[in-house]
C-alpha positions in Angstrom: 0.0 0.0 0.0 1.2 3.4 -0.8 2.5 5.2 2.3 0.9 8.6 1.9 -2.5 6.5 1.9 -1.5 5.4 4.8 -0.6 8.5 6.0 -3.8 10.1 5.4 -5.5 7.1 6.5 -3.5 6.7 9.8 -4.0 10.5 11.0 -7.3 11.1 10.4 -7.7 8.1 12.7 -5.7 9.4 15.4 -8.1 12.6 14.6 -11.2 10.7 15.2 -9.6 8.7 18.5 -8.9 12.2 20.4 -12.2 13.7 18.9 -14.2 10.7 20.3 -11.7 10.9 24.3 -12.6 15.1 24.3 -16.0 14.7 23.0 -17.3 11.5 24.6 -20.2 12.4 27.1 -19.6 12.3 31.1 -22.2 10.8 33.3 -24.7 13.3 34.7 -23.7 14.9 38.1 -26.0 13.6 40.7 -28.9 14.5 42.0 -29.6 16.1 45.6 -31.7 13.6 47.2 -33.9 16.9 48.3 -34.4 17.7 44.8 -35.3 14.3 43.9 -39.0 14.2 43.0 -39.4 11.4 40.1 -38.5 8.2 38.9 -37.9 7.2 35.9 -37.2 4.1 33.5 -34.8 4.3 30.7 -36.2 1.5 29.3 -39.9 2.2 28.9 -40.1 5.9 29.9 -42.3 5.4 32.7 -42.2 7.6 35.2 -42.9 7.4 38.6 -43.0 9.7 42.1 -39.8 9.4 43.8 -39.1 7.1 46.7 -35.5 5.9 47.6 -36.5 2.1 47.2 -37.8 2.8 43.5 -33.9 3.0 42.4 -32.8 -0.3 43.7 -35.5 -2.2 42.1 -36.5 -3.2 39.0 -39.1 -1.1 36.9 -42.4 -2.3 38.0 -43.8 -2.0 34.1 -41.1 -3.8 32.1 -38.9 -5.7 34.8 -35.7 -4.0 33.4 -32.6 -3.6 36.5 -30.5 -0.8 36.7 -32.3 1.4 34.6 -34.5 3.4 36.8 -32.9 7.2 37.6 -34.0 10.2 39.4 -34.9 13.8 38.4 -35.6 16.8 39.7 -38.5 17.6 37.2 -41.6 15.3 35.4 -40.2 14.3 31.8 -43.4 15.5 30.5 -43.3 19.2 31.6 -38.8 18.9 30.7 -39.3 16.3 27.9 -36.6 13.8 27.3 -33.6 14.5 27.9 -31.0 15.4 24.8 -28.7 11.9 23.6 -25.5 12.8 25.1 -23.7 10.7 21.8 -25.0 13.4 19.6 -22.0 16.3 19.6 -19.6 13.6 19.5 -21.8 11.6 16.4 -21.7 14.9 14.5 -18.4 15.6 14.8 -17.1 12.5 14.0 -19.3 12.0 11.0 -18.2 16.2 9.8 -14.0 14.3 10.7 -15.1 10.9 8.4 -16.2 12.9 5.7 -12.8 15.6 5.6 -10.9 12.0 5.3 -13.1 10.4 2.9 -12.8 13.8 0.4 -8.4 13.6 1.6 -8.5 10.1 0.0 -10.4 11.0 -2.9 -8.2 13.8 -3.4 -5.7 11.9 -3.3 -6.2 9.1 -5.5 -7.8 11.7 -8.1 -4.4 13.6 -7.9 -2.1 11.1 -7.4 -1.5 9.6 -11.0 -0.2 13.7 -11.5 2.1 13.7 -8.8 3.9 10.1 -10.0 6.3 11.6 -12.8 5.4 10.7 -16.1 7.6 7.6 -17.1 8.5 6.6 -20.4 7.5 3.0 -22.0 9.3 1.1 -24.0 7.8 -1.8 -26.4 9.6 -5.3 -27.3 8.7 -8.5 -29.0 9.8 -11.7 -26.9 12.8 -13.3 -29.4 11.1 -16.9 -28.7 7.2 -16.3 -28.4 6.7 -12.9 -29.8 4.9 -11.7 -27.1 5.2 -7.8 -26.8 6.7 -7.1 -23.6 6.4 -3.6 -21.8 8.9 -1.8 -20.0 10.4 1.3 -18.1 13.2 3.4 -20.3 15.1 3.1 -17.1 15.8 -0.5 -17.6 17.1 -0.9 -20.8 20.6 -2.8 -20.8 19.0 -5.2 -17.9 17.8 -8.6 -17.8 14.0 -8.9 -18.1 11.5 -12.3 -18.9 8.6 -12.8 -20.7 5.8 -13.2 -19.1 4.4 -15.9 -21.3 7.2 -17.8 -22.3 9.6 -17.2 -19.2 12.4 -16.8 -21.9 15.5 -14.3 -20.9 16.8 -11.6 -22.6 18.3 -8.0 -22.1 15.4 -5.3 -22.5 16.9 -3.3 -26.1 17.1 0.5 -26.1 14.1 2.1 -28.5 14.7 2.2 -32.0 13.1 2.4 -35.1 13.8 1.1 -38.3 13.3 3.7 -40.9 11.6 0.5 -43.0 9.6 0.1 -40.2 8.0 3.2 -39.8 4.4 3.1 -40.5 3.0 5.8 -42.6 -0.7 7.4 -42.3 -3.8 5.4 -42.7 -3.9 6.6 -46.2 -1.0 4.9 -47.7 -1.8 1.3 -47.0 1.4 0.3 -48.7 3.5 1.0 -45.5 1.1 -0.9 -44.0 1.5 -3.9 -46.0 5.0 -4.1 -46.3 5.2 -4.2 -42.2 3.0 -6.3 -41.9 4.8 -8.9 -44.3 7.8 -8.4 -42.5 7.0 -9.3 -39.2 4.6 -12.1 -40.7 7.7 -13.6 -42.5 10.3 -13.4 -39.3 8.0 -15.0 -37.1 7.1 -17.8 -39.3 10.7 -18.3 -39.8 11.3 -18.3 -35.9 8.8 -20.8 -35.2 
C-alpha cells in the first residue's frame, strides 16, 4: 500500500480517536436527594414519584434492573432529555467525511504527482509476445511473461523501413505487416 495513503489514513484516525476521548459524554452529576421528585425508566419511559427504594428495584412496568434514575422535574413538563452521543456523532461524522474527500483527493491527484515515465515496447525473441517496459531498464535482464524466456530489455529504435505511414497509404502498412509475418514464421 502506498504510504501517503496510509498517512492520510493513519491520521485522520488518530483525529477521530482524540475527537471521540474530548467529546465522549460524562455521566450526569447527581442528584440532591432533596431535589429528587421522580422516577424514571430508561427502558420504557415510565415515570414514577420518587421514593429511595424505586432505584434499587427493577421497573415495575417492564422488569428491566439498573435502569431506573432520578430527576428533579416530570419528563413530561422537561421532555426527554438530549442523547449525550450526539456532539460527538456529529463531529465525528463532519472528521469521516474531511478524510473520505483527503482520499479522494488523493487518489484523483495522485497519478499527477507520479512523474510521467517513459515506455518502451519489445517482442519476446522466442514467443513474440510484446513485452512492456520502463526506459530506465534498458541494458538489464528482463522475462517474458508468457514464455519465461530471458533476454536483455533493447534500447528504442526504429527502423526507418519500419516506420508506418498514415492510414492513407496502406502500402507501409503492408510491407510491415509482411515483414513481421515472415520473421515469425521463420522463428517458429
Amino acid at each position: 500500500m502506498d504510504r501517503k495513503l496510509v498517512a492520510i489514513l493513519v491520521g485522520g484516525a488518530l483525529v477521530m480517536a482524540c475527537t471521540t476521548w474530548i467529546c465522549f459524554p460524562k455521566p450526569p452529576p447527581p442528584i440532591d436527594p432533596v431535589d429528587r421528585h421522580f422516577v424514571h425508566c430508561n427502558k420504557c419511559d415510565r415515570e414514577m414519584p420518587y421514593l429511595p427504594e424505586r432505584l434499587e428495584k427493577p421497573c415495575m412496568q417492564c422488569g428491566a434492573t439498573d435502569t431506573m434514575f432520578a430527576t428533579k422535574e416530570s419528563l413530561k413538563k422537561s421532555g426527554a432529555p438530549p442523547n449525550p452521543y450526539t456532539p460527538m456523532g456529529v463531529a465525528l461524522l463532519a472528521e469521516a467525511n474531511i478524510l473520505l474527500a483527503a482520499v479522494l483527493f488523493y487518489f484523483h491527484y495522485r497519478n499527477k504527482w507520479i512523474k510521467e515515465e517513459e515506455f518502451l515496447y519489445a517482442d519476446c525473441d522466442r514467443c513474440r509476445q510484446r513485452l512492456k517496459y520502463r526506459a530506465d531498464k534498458v541494458g538489464e535482464f528482463g522475462q517474458c511473461r508468457r514464455c519465461k524466456h530471458r533476454f536483455v530489455f533493447p534500447e528504442a529504435f526504429v527502423e526507418e523501413n519500419e516506420a508506418v505511414g498514415p492510414w492513407w497509404q496502406p502500402r507501409q502498412w503492408q510491407r510491415v505487416f509482411n515483414k513481421r509475418w515472415k520473421s515469425f514464421r521463420g522463428s517458429a
